[in-house]
C-alpha positions in Angstrom: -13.4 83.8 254.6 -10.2 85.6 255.3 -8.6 86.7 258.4 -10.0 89.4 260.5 -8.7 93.1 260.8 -10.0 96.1 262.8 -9.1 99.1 260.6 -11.6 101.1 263.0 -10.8 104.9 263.2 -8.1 104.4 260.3 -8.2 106.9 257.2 -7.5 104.7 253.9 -6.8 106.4 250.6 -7.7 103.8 247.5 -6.5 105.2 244.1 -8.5 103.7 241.5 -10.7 102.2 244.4 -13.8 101.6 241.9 -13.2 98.5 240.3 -11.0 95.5 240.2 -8.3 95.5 243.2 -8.7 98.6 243.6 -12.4 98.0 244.4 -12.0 94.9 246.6 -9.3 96.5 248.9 -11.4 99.5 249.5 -14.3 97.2 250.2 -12.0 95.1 252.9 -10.7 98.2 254.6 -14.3 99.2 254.7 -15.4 95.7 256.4 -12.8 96.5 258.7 -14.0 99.8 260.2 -12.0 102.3 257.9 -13.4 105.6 256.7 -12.3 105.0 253.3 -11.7 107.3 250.2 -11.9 106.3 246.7 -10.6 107.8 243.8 -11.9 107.1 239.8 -11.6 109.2 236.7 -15.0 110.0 236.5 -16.2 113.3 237.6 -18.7 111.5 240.7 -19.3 108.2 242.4 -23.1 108.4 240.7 -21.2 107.8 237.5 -20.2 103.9 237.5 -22.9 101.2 238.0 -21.4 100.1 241.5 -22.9 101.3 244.5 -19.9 103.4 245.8 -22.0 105.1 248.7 -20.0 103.9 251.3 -17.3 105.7 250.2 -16.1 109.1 250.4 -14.9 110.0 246.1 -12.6 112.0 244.6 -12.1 112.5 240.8 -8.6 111.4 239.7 -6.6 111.0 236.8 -3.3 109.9 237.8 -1.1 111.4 234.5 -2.3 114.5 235.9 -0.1 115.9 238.7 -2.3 119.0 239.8 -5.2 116.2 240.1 -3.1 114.0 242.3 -1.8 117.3 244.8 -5.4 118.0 244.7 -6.9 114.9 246.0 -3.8 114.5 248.7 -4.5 118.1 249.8 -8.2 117.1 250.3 -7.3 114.7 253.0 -7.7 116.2 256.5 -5.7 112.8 257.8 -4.3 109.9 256.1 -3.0 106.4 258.0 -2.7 103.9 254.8 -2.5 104.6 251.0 -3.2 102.1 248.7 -1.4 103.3 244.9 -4.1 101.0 242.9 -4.7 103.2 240.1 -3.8 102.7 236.7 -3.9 100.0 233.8 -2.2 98.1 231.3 -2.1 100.7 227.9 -2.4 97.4 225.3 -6.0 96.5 226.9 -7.2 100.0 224.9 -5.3 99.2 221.8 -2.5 101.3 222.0 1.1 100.0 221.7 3.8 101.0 224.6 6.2 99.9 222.2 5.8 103.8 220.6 8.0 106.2 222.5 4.9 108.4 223.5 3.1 105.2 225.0 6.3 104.2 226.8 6.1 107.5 228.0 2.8 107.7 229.0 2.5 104.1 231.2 5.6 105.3 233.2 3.9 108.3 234.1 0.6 107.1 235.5 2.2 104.0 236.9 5.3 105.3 238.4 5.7 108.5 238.5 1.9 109.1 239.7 2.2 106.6 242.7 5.6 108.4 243.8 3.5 111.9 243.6 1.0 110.6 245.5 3.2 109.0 247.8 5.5 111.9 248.5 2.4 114.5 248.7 1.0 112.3 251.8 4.0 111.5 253.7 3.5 114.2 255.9 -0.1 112.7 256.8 1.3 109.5 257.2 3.6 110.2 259.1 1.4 111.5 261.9 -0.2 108.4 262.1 -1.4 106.7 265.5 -3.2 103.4 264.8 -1.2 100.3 266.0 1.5 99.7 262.9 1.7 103.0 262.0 1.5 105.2 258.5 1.7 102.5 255.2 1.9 103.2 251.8 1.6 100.5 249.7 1.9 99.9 246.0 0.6 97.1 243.4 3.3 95.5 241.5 3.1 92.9 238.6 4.7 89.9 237.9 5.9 91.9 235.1 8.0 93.8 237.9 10.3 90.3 237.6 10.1 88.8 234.2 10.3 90.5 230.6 6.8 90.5 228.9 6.9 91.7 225.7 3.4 93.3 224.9 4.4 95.8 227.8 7.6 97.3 228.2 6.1 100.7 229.8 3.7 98.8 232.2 6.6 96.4 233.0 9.3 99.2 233.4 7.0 101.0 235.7 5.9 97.9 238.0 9.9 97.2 237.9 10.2 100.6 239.1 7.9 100.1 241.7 10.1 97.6 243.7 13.1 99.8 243.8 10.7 103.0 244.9 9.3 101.1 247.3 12.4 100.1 249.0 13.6 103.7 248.7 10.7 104.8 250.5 11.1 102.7 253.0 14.6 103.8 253.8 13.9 107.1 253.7 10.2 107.2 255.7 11.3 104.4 258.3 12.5 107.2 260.7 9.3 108.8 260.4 7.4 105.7 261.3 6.3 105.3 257.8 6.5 101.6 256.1 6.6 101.5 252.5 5.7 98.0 250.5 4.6 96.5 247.5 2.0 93.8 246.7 3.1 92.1 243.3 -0.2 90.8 241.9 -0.3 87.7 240.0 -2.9 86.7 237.0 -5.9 88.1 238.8 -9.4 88.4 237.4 -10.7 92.0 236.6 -12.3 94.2 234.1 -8.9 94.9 232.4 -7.6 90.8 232.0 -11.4 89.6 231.2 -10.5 89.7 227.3 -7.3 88.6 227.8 -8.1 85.5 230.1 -11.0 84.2 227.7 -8.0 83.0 225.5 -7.7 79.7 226.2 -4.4 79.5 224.0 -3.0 82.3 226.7 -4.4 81.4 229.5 -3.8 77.5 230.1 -0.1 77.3 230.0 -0.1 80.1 232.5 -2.5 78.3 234.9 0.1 75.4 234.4 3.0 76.9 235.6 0.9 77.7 238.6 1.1 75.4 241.4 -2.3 76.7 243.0 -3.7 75.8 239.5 -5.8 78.6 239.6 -6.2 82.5 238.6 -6.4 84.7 241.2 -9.2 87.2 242.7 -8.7 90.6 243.4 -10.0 90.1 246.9 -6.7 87.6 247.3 -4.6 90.7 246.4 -7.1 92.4 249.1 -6.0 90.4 252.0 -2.8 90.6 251.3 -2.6 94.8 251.1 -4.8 94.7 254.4 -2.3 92.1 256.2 0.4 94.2 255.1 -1.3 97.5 256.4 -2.0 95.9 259.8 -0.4 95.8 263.1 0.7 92.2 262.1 3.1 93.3 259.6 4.7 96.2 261.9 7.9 95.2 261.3 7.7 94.3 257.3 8.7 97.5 255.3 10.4 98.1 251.8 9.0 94.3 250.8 7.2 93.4 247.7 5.5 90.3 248.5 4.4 88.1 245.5 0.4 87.4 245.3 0.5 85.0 242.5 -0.3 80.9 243.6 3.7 80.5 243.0 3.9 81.5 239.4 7.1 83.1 240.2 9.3 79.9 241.7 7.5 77.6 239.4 9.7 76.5 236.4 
């Protein structure tokens, strides 16, 4: 049970809204009275196994910058954007320590979410419900530590912190706030592989003082709180979702 919001009459935008966090924050927004848009790769909602009827759906691939102008000028209004989409290159074997890799996870992770972010501003920014227009970004705990298997997802989530806080500054005036949710080892179709190593997984659960891995409707809560009247006054902030990995030694 988490706390309660009332999202109703609010126009949410969830990239990559059909599984993992994505999935779960469009899902809490949509508990909450939101008329909420989804966006996946695949060319309609009848394409995955989830029921996605609730949801308006847009085709997106975010490497592609016509597809992202395209789905921001399909919006008639916009109060909260939620930059979900995206994954970790390494989970479909490829290597981001190859140039073109690099390349490519900087593109859909940052440059995409700036795109997408800059193309809606003007929506955003005419904004009415109580806390007014939010963008909000998922960051990694890769945005604070080095991890070596990805250099172009970590470079990009790093790159998200400083966005964010240059959003922030720059949209304030326009009533816009801009912040970043840095997720911690949370369970979803991309980590599944990865977290059914016991070898990997138990010294990380160690260093975590909640001792456990998270879900992506903790992430949830956390993007809706930060979306909410109740964080009004929070902007350019990336708040850590992680059971303390981060000031655990």
């Amino acid at each position: 049970m988490g706390p309660k919001h009332d999202f109703a009459g609010a126009h949410v935008l969830v990239t990559g809204g059909t599984s993992g966090i994505g999935a779960a924050t469009a899902a809490g927004f949509r508990a909450a009275g939101a008329e909420v848009t989804i966006t996946g790769t695949r060319g309609s909602a009848a394409d995955y196994d989830a029921d996605l009827s609730g949801y308006r759906y847009l085709q997106l691939d975010v490497e592609q910058p016509a597809q992202i102008d395209a789905v921001a000028a399909a919006l008639p209004r916009l109060d909260v954007l939620v930059n979900s989409g995206g994954f970790a290159l390494p989970s479909i074997g490829l290597d981001e320590w190859e140039p073109d890799v690099f390349d490519r996870a900087v593109r859909m992770l940052l440059n995409g979410t700036f795109r997408m972010a800059r193309r809606s501003v003007d929506l955003l920014a005419d904004s009415t419900i109580p806390g007014g227009g939010s963008v909000i970004a998922i960051a990694s705990m890769s945005s604070f530590f080095g991890i070596p298997i990805v250099p172009g997802y970590g470079a990009a989530k790093t790159g998200l912190v400083g966005l964010t806080r240059t959003m922030a500054a720059q949209w304030g005036a326009r009533g816009v706030r801009a912040n970043a949710v840095a997720a911690g080892l949370t369970r979803s179709r991309m980590t599944a592989g990865t977290f059914a190593e016991e070898a990997w997984t138990a010294p990380m659960l160690a260093r975590t003082p909640l001792g456990r891995l998270g879900e992506p409707e903790d992430i949830a809560q956390a993007i809706l709180f930060l979306a909410s009247p109740a964080a009004s006054w929070i902007t350019g902030q990336t708040l850590a979702v992680d059971g303390g990995y981060t000031i655990s030694g």
